[in-house]
C-alpha angles and dihedrals in degrees: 000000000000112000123227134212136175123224117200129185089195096241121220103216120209097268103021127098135231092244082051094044088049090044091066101035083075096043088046093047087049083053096055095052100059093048087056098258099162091208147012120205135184129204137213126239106158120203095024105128091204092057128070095192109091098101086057102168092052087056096042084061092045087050096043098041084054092059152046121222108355115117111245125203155136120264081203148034109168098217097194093066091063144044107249091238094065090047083050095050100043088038086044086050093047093041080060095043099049105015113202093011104081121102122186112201109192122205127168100217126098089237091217132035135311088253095063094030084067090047095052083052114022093157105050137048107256109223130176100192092068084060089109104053077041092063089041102062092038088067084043085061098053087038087060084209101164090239097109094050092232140089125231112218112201099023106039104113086020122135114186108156125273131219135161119227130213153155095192140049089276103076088052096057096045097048088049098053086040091047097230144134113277136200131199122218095216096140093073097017105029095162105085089040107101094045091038080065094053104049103043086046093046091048106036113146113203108245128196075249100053135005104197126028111271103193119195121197128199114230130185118236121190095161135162150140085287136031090227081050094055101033083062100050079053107067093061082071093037083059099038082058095035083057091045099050089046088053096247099108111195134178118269106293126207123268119272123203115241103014111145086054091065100051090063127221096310098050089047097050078055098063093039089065106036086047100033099129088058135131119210121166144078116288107294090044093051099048085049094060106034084052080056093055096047100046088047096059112020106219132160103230133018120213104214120213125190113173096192123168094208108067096208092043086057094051082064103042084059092043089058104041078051092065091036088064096039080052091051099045081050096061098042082051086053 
């Protein structure tokens, strides 16, 4: 069977607060749990006002703390914002708090603007070409190898479990060579994905962590009883990415009927790109879909994400992506 995650950047909707935002990460998260989801992550992206994960290892405690057996994680953590020792430290802490459950997405991007990426490290030159000796000495870390000269503590012993992150061609060759789990960001950045697969697949190297690639793809989900109904629910996303290409970043808005009718042909080429492994529909049209996305690439694992303005309206939309996968993994059993 396919697994199946969800991946939340804790959305701060207009009108809504942070305290709100964090209050239903943990009941989303609960919710997750019981429809089979096998992990929940959170991302940072420091200085958006719309998002309430930046202090991602804060929330990761909140969620896990909230629930039972469900993995938590980051996807990701953006390892140039910070230095390797303090991601081993909070990710050594969580691994203690909730053994077996943690989860430590890497990604080399800043995950906001340059702006913010020299605030989160004033003192020191931010580089993403030095991601992979950062990663490096982060597993030396929880290796407690002796190689760094120091001791984590906490965080030396730790295991929390490693993946690499990436919306280029990048990720995938670093997670091979490093023989770990790797996701693709294709629900924001869909057009690596294909060849992201192939390489990491074709150059896998076996690792003490994982002996075979175990690939993981993010996939929009709007789903609900109707497709209006969906296609609605769906344009609070469409204008939270139209504002953040056109550099004016907002909290989530509420859905407006009609939207992608009033950007024109261009804006909503746009969108067709940038969300192109999306899924937007009532429940046949969804599990259609989904089963596409999944026959097309082959991965072991989706990370659902569902950016919906309406809390309660998002509970369904996973429930039913949830079905949507247990159907899938049915037919194939067939």
């Amino acid at each position: 069977m396919t697994a199946y995650a969800l991946l939340d950047l804790v959305p701060v909707v207009e009108g809504g607060t942070v305290a709100a935002a964090l209050a239903n990460a943990a009941d989303l998260a609960r919710y997750a749990e019981a429809h089979g989801y096998t992990r929940y992550w959170v991302a940072e992206h420091p200085g958006m006002a719309g998002i309430a994960s930046a202090a991602t290892a804060v929330v990761i405690a909140h969620v896990a703390a909230a629930t039972r057996t469900i993995r938590v994680g980051a996807g990701g953590i953006m390892l140039p914002n910070h230095a390797p020792l303090v991601i081993a430290v909070q990710f050594g802490s969580l691994d203690a708090l909730f053994p077996g459950r943690i989860d430590l997405g890497l990604g080399r991007a800043p995950g906001s603007d340059q702006r913010v990426a020299r605030a989160m490290r004033r003192t020191l030159e931010t580089d993403a070409d030095a991601f992979p000796q950062d990663v490096l000495e982060l597993q030396s870390y929880f290796a407690d190898d002796g190689r760094m000269g120091i001791v984590a503590t906490p965080g030396a012993g730790a295991d929390p479990q490693m993946w690499i992150l990436g919306s280029s061609l990048f990720g995938a060759q670093l997670a091979a060579a490093l023989g770990l789990p790797f996701a693709f960001a294709s629900h924001f950045a869909p057009d690596a994905l294909d060849q992201a697969l192939a390489i990491y697949r074709r150059d896998f190297r076996p690792s003490a962590k994982l002996a075979r690639p175990y690939a993981m793809a993010g996939f929009n989900v709007f789903a609900a009883d109707t497709d209006a109904e969906a296609e609605l629910l769906a344009s609070s996303q469409q204008q939270a990415f139209v504002a953040l290409r056109t550099g004016a970043p907002r909290k989530l808005p509420p859905p407006v009927p009609g939207y992608r009718e009033t950007l024109g042909a261009q804006g909503a080429a746009i969108l067709n790109h940038v969300l192109s492994c999306s899924a937007v529909g009532g429940p046949a049209k969804v599990a259609r879909e989904i089963a596409a996305f999944v026959e097309r690439t082959g991965v072991d694992e989706v990370m659902i994400a569902s950016a919906i303005y309406d809390h309660d309206a998002r509970k369904r939309s996973i429930a039913l992506a949830a079905q949507a996968m247990r159907d899938i993994a049915a037919d194939r059993a067939a």
